[in-house]
N, C-alpha and C positions, 0 to 999 in steps of 0.2 A: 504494500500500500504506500504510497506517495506520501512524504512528510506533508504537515501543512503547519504554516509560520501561527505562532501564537504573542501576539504580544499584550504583558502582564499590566498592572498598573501602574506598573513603576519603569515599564516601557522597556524593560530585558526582551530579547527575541529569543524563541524557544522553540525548534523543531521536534515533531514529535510524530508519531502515527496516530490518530485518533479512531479507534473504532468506532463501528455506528452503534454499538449498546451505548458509550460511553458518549456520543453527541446525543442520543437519544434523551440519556439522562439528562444532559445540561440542558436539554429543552422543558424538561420538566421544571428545572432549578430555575432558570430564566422567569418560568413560567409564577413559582413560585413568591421566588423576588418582587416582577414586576404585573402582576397581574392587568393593568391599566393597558400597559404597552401591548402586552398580546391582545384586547380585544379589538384592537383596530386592525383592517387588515393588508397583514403581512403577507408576504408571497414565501412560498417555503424554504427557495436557496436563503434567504434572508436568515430565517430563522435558525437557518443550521447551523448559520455562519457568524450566527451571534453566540449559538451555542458551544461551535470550537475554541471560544474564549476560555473556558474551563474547562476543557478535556483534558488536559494533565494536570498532577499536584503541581508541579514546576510553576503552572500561572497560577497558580493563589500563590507563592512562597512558601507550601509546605516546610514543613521539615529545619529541624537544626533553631534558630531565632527569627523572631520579628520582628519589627521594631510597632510597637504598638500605640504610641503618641510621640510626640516629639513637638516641642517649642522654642522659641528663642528667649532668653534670660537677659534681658540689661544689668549690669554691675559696676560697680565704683573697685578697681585695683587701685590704691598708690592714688589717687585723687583721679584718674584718668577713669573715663565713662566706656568700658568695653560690653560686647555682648557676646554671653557665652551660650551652647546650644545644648537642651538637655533632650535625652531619651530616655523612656521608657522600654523595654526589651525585655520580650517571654524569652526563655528557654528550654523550648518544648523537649528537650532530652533530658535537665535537670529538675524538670516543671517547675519555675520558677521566675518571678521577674525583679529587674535591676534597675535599678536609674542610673546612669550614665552623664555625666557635665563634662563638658569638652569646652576648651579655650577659645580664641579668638582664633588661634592657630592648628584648631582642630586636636590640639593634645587633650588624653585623657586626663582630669584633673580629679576627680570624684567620684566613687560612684556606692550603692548601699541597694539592697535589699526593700521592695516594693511590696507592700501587705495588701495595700486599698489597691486591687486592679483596675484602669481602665475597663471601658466599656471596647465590645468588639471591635474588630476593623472588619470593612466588607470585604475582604478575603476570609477572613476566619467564618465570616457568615456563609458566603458562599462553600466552604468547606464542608462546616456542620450541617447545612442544609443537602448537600450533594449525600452524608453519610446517614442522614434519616432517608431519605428516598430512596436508598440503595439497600436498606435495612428489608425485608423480605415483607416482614408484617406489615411496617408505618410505611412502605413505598406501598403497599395494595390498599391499604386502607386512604391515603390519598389520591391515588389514579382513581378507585370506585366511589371516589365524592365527590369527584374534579376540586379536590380542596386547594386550598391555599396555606403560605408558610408563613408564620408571624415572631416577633418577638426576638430573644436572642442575647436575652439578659445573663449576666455572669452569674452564675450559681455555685457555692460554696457552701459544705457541711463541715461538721467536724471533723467528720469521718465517714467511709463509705467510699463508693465510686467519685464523689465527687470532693470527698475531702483533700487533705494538702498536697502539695504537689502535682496536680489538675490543675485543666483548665475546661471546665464544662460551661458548657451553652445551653440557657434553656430557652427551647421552643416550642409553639403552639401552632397544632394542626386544626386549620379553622374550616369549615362550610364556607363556599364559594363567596356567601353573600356577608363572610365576616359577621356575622350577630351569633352564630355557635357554634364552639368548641368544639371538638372531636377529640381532641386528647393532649395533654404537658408532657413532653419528652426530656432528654438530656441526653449533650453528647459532651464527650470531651476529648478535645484537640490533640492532648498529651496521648493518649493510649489509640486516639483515630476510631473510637466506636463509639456505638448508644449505649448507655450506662442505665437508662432509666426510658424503659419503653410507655409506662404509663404513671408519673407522679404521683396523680392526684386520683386513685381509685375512686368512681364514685362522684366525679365532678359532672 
């Protein structure tokens, strides 16, 4: 099968094979995402071709670190008014995240241990969403409702699947028309599965 170019958001180029299971799925992800966009309509190279945007881990940044928020810092050294850049950064093999300050001249100057995580990046969504749909159960149970995917809030226990060292996502598989639920899932990034197929027994 013929490479086909992927470029991420961060605009790295990425060749790769895409099979048609795995564009199928990003059409569902897509779909998921942006539910508005698909009801207008699309012709279907279109769609495929939105969907080979996510056909490899490679274009979300899977794997290894991310950088998760990142800002610029104004600061007084020595009376002189510099601005230093800080990052926040998962690392999804120590499941953990760091802040990171860097100088004017890009030197590392600081960095510590981050307890409060940011909120996702739309690659991490796109991730967690691509591995609920691909999950056997929650992928049938939203193809047979034409559902849609919501939510995407950081979720943390003490303990459990989603306790320390995770990074879980939780999401809501909603009725097309958004007013009900169908079920509260969780995945997480760190281990790349669903940890929690149904939260809220009984919701």
């Amino acid at each position: 099968m013929s490479p086909c170019v992927i470029l991420n958001k961060s605009n790295y180029v990425h060749e790769t094979s895409a099979a048609p299971f795995t564009v199928s799925l990003n059409v569902m992800i897509l779909r998921a995402l942006y539910p508005r966009f698909f009801r207008r309509s699309l012709g279907p190279a279109l769609i495929v071709a939105l969907a080979a945007l996510w056909s490899t881990p490679s274009a979300w940044g899977q794997g290894h670190t991310r950088v998760l928020k990142s800002w610029s810092e104004p600061v007084k050294v020595d009376g002189q008014e510099l601005v230093y850049r800080v990052e926040v950064v998962f690392d999804y093999d120590a499941g953990e995240a760091r802040q990171y300050v860097y100088d004017a001249a890009g030197t590392l100057i600081e960095q510590e241990a981050v307890t409060k995580l940011p909120r996702p990046t739309a690659e991490e969504l796109a991730e967690a969403y691509t591995l609920v749909l691909a999950d056997d159960e929650l992928g049938a149970l939203f193809r047979e409702n034409n559902a849609v995917l919501d939510g995407g809030f950081v979720l943390r226990e003490d303990s459990g699947p989603c306790g320390p060292g995770t990074r879980c996502l939780q999401i809501e598989i909603l009725a097309p028309e958004r007013t009900r639920s169908l079920r509260f899932v969780a995945v997480d990034l760190v281990s790349r599965r669903v940890v929690h197929r149904n939260l809220y027994p009984g919701h």
